[in-house]
MARVOKE-661370 format. One line per field, with one value per atom (N, C-alpha, C): chain; atom name; z, x, y; residue in three letters. Coordinates in steps of 0.05 Angstrom, whole numbers, plus 5000, padded with zeros to 4 digits. Atoms other than C-alpha are relative to their C-alpha. Example, Ala and Ser with C-alpha at 12.3 -4.5 7.8 and 13.67 -1.06 7.14 Angstrom:
mol <- [A_A_A_A_A_A]
atom <- [N_CA_C_N_CA_C]
w <- [5000_5156_5000_4999_5143_5014]
u <- [5018_5246_5018_4984_5273_4985]
v <- [4976_4910_5024_4976_4979_5022]
type <- [ALA_ALA_ALA_SER_SER_SER]
# end
This chain:
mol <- [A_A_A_A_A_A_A_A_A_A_A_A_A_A_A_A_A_A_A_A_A_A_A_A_A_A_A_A_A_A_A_A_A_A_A_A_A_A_A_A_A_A_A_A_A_A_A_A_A_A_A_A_A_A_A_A_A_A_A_A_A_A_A_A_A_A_A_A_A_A_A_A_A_A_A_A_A_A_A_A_A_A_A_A_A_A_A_A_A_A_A_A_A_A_A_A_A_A_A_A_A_A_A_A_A_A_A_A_A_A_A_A_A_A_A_A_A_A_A_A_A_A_A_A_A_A_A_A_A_A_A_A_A_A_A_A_A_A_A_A_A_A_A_A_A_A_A_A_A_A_A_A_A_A_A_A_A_A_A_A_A_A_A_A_A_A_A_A_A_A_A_A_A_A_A_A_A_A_A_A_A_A_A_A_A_A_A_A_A_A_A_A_A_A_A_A_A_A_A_A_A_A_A_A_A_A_A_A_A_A_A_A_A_A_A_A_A_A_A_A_A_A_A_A_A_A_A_A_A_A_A_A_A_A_A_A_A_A_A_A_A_A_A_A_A_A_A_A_A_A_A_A_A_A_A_A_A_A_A_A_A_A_A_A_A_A_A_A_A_A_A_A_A_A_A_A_A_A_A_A_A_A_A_A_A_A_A_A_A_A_A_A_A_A_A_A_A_A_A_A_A_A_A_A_A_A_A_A_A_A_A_A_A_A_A_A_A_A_A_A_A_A_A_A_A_A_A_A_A_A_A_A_A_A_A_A_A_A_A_A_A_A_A_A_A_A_A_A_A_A_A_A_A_A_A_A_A_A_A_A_A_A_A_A_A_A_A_A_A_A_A_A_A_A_A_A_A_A_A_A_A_A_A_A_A_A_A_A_A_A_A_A_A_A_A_A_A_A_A_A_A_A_A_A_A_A_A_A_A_A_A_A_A_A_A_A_A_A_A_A_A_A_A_A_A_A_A_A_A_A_A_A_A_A_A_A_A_A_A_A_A_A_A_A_A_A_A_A_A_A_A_A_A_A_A_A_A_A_A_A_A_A_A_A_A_A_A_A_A_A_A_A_A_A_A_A_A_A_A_A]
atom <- [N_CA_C_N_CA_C_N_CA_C_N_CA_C_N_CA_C_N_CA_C_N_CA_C_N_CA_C_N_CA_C_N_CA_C_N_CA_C_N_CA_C_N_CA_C_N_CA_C_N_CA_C_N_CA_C_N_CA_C_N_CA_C_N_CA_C_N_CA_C_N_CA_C_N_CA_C_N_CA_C_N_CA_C_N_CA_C_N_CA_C_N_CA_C_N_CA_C_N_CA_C_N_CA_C_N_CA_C_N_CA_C_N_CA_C_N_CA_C_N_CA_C_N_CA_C_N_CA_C_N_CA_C_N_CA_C_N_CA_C_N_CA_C_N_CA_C_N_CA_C_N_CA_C_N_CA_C_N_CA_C_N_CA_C_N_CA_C_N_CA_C_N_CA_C_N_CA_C_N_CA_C_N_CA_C_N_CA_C_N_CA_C_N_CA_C_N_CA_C_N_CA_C_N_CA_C_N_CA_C_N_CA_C_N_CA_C_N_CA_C_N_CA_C_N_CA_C_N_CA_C_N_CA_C_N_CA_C_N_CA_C_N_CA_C_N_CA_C_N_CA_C_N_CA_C_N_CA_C_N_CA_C_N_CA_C_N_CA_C_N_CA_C_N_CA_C_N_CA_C_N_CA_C_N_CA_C_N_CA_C_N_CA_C_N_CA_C_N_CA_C_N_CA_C_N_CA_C_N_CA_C_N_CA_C_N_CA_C_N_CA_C_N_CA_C_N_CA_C_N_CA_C_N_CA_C_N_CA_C_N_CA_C_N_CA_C_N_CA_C_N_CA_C_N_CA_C_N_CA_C_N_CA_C_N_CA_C_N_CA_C_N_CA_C_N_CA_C_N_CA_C_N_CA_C_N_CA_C_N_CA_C_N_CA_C_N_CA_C_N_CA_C_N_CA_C_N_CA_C_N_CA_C_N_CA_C_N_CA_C_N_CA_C_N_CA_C_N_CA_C_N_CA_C_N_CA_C_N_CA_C_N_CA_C_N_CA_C_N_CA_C_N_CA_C_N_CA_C_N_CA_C_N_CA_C_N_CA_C_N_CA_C_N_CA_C_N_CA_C_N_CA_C_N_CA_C_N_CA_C_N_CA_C_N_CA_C_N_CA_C_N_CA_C_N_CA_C_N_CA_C_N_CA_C_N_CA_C_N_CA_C_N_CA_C_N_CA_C_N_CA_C_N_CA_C_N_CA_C_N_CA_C_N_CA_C_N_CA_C_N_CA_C_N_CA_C_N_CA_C]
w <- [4984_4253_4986_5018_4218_5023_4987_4246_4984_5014_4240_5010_4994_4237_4988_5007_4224_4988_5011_4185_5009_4994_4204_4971_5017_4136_4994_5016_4109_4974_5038_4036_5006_5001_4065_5000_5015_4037_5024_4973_4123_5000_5001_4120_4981_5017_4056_4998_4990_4083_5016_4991_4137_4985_5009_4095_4987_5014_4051_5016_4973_4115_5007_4982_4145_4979_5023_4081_4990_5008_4065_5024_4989_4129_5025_4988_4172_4978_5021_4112_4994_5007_4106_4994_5005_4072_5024_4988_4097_5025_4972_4151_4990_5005_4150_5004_4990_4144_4998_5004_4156_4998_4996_4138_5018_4964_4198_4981_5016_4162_5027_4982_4213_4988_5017_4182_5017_4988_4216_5012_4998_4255_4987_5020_4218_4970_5016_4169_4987_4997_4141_4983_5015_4103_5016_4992_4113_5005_4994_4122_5029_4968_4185_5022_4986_4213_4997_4996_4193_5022_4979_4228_5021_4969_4285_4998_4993_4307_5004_5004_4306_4978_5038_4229_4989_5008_4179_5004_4993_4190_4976_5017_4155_4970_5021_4084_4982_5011_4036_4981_5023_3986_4980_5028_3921_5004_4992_3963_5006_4986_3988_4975_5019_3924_4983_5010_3902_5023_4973_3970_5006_4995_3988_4995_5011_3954_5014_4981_3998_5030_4979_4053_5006_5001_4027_5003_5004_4016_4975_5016_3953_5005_4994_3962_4983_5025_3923_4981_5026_3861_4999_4983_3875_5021_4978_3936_4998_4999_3916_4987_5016_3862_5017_4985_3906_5018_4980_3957_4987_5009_3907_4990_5010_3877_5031_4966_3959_5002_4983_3967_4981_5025_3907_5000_5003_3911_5028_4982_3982_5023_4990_3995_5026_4980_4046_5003_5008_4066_5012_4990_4062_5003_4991_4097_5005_4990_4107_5026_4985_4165_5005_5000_4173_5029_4977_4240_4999_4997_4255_5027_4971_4311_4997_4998_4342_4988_5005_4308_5029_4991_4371_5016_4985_4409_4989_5023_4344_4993_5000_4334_5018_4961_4409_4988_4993_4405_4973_5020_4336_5011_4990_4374_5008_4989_4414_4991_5014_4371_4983_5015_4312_5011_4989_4364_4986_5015_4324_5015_4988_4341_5000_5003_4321_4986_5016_4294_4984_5018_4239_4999_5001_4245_4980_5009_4198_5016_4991_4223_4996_5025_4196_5012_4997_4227_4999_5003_4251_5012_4990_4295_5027_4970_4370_5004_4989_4365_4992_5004_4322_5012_4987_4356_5032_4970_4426_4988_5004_4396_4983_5012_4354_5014_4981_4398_4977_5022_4360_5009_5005_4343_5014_4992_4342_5035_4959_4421_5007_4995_4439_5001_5005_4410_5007_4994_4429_5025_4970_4500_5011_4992_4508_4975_5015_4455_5013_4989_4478_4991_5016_4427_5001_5008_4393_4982_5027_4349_4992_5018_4296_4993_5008_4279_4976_5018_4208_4992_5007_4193_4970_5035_4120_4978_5014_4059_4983_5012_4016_4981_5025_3967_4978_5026_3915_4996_5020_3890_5022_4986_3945_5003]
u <- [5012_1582_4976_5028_1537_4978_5026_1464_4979_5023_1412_4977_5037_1338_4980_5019_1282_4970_5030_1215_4992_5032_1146_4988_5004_1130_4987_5024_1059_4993_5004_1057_4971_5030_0999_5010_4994_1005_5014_4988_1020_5023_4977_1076_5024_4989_1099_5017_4997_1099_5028_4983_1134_5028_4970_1198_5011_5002_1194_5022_5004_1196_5024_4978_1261_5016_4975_1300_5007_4997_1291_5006_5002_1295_5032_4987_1346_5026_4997_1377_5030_4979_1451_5028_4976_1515_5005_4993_1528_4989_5011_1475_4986_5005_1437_4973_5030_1355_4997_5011_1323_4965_5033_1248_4989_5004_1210_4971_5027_1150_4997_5010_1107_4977_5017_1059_4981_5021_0992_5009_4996_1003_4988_5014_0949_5007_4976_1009_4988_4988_1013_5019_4976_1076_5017_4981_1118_5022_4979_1174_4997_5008_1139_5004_4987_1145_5030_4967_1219_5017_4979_1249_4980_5009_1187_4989_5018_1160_5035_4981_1231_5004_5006_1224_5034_4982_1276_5032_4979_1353_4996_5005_1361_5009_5003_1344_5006_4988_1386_4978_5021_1344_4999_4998_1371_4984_5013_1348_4964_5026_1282_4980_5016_1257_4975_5002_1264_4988_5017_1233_4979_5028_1178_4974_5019_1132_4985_4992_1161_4981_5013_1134_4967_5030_1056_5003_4999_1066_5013_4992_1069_5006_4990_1118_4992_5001_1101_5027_4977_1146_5011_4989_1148_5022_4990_1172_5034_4964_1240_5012_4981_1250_5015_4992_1252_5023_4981_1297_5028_4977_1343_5008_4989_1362_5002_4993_1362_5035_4975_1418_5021_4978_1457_5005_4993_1459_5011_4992_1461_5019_4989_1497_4992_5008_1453_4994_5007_1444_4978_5022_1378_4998_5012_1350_4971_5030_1286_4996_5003_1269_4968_5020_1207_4990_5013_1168_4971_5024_1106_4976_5013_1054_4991_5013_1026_5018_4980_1056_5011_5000_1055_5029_4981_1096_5024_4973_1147_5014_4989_1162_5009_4982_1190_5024_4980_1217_5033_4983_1251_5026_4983_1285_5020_4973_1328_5010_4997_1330_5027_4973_1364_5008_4982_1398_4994_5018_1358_5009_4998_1378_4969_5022_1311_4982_5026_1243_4982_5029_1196_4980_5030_1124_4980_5021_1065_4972_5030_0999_4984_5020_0942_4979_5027_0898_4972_5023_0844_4978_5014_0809_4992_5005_0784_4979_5015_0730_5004_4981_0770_5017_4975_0831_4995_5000_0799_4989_5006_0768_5022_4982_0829_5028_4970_0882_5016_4981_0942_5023_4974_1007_5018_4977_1045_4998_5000_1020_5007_4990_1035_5030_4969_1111_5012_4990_1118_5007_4996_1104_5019_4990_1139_5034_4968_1208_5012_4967_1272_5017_4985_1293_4989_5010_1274_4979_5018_1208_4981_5016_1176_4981_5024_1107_4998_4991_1104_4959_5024_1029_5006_5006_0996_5005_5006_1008_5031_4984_1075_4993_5013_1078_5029_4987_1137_4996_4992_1164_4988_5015_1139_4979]
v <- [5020_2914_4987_5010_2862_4997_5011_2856_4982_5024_2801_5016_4983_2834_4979_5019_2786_5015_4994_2801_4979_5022_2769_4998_4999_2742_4985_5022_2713_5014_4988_2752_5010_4973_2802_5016_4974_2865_5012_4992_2880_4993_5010_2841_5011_4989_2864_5026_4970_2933_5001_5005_2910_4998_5003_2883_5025_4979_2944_5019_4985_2986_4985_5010_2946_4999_4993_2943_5025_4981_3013_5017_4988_3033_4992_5018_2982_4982_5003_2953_5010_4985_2964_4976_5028_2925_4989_5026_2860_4990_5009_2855_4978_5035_2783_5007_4995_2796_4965_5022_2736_4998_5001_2719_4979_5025_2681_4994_5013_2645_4978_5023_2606_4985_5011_2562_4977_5014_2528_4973_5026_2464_4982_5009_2442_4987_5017_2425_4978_5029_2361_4999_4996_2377_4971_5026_2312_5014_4993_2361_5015_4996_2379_4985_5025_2316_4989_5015_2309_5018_4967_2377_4998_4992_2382_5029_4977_2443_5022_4982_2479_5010_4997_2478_4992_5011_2462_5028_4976_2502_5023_4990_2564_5001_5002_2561_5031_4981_2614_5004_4990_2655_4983_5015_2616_4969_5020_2552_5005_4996_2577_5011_5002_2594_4970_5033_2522_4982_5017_2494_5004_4989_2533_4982_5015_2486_4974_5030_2427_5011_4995_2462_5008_4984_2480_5033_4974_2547_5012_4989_2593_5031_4964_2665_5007_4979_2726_5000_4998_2723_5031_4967_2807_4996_4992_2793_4984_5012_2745_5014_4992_2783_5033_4981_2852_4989_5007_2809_4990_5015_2776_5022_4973_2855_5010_4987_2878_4981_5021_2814_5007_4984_2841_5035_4970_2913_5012_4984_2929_4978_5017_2860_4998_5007_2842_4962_5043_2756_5005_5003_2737_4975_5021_2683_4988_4999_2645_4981_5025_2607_4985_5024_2557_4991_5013_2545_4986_4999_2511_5013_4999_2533_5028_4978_2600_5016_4984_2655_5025_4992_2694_4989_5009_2646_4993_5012_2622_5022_4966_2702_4997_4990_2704_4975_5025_2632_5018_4984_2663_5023_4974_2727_4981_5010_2680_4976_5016_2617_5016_4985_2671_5018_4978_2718_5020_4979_2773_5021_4971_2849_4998_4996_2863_4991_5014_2845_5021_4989_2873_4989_5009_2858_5028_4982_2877_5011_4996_2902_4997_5013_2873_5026_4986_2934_4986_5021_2889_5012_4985_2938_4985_5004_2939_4975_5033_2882_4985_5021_2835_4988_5008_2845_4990_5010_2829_4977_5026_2767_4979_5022_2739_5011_4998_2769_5022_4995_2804_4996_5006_2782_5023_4980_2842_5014_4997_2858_4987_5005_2803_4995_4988_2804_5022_4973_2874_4997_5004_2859_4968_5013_2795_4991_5008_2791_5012_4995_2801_5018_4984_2847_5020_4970_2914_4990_5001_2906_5019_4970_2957_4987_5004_2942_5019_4986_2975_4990_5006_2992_5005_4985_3000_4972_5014_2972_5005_4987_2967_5027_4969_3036_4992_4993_3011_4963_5020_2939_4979_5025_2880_4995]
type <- [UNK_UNK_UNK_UNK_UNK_UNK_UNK_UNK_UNK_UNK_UNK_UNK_UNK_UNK_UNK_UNK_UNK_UNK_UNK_UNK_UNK_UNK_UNK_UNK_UNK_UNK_UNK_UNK_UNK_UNK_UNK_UNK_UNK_UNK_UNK_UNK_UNK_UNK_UNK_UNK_UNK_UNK_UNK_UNK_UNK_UNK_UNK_UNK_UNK_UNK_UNK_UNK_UNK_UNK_UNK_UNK_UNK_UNK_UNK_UNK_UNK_UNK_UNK_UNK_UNK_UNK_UNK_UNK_UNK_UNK_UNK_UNK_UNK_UNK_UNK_UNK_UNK_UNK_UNK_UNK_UNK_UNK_UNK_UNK_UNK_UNK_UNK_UNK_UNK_UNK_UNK_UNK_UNK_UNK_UNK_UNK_UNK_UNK_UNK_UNK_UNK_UNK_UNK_UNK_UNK_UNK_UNK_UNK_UNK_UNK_UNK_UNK_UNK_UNK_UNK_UNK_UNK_UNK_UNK_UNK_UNK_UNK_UNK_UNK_UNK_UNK_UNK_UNK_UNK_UNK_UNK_UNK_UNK_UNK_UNK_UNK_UNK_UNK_UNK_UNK_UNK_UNK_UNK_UNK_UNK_UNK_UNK_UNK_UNK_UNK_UNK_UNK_UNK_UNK_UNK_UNK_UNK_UNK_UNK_UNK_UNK_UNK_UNK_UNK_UNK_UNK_UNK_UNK_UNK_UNK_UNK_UNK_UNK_UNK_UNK_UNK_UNK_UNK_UNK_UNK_UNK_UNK_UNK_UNK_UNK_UNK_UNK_UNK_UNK_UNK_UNK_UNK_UNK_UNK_UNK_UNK_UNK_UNK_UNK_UNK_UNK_UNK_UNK_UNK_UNK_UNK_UNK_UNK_UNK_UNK_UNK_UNK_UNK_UNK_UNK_UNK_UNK_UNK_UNK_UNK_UNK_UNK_UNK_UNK_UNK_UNK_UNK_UNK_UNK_UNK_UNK_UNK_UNK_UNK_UNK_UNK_UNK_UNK_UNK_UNK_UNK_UNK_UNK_UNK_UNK_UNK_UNK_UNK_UNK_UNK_UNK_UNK_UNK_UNK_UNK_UNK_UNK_UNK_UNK_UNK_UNK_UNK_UNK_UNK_UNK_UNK_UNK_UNK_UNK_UNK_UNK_UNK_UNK_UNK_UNK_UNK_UNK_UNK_UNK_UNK_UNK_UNK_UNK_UNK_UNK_UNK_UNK_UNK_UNK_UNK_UNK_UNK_UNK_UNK_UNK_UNK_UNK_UNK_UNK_UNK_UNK_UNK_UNK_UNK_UNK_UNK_UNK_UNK_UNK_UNK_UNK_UNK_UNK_UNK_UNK_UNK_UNK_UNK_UNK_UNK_UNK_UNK_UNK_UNK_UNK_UNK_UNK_UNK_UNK_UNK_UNK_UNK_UNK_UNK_UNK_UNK_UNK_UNK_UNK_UNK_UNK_UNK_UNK_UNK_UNK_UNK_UNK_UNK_UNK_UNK_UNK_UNK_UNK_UNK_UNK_UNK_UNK_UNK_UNK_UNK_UNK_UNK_UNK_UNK_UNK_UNK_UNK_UNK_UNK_UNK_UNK_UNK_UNK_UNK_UNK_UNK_UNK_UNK_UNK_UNK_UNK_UNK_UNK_UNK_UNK_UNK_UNK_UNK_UNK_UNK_UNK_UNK_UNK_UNK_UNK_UNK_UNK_UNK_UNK_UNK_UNK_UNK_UNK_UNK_UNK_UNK_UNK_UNK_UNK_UNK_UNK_UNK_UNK_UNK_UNK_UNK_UNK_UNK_UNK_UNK_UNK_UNK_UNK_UNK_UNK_UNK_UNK_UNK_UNK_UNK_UNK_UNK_UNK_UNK_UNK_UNK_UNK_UNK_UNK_UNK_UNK_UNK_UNK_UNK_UNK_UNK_UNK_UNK_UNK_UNK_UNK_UNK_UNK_UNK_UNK_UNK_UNK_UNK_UNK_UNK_UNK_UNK_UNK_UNK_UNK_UNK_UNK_UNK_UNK_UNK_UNK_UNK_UNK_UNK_UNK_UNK_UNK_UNK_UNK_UNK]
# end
């Protein structure tokens, strides 16, 4: 049975962890990971204004290497090359997808947008008087997705 599992992915070492943590752990022939990148409305990517706030459809690894740019944003070069040896060895499809807006609310919209089994989120460990003044992501997604989601604290420990 193939499954789709989504990472929460901004190339912080949290995040990182995160993918690490779902490929080594979730991670199995021919399931479909997809990366969920949400990116500031604050935008002004002209390709923001062409797709909207749904973001552009999903964009295949070999493509998303070559795009990324189009969208204001530079990936970890670690992190394709770890994904492009994950999509070859354990024949898994990777995907990226592209939203703009809150990440709190584009993570949810995400679960039922890509029919997602599950979600991986990083933890940025922000602590108790941060996290009441900037909120956190992963609470909120925990308590309001539709799916199953792992919060994966720390920091990667091998290749991402």
């Amino acid at each position: 049975m193939v499954r789709t599992f989504g990472i929460g992915m901004d190339y912080s070492p949290s995040s990182k962890a995160a993918l690490e943590w779902a490929i080594n752990n979730l991670g199995e022939d021919g399931d479909h990971v997809i990366l969920i990148h949400v990116l500031s409305t604050k935008s002004d990517s002209a390709h923001k204004k062409l797709w909207g706030k749904a973001g552009p459809p999903l964009i295949p690894l070999d493509e998303f290497k070559k795009v990324c740019n189009l969208y204001g944003f530079t990936p970890d070069a670690k992190v394709l090359s770890f994904l492009d040896t994950v999509s070859r060895t354990k024949e898994i499809k990777v995907e990226s997808k592209i939203y703009w807006g809150d990440p709190e609310k584009k993570l949810c919209a995400a679960v039922e947008d890509l029919k997602l089994d599950s979600l991986v989120l990083g933890n940025r460990d922000l602590g108790k008087f941060k996290r009441a003044l900037l909120g956190s992501v992963s609470i909120y997604v925990v308590t309001n997705a539709t799916c199953p989601v792992t919060v994966v604290k720390g920091t990667p420990t091998s290749r991402p």
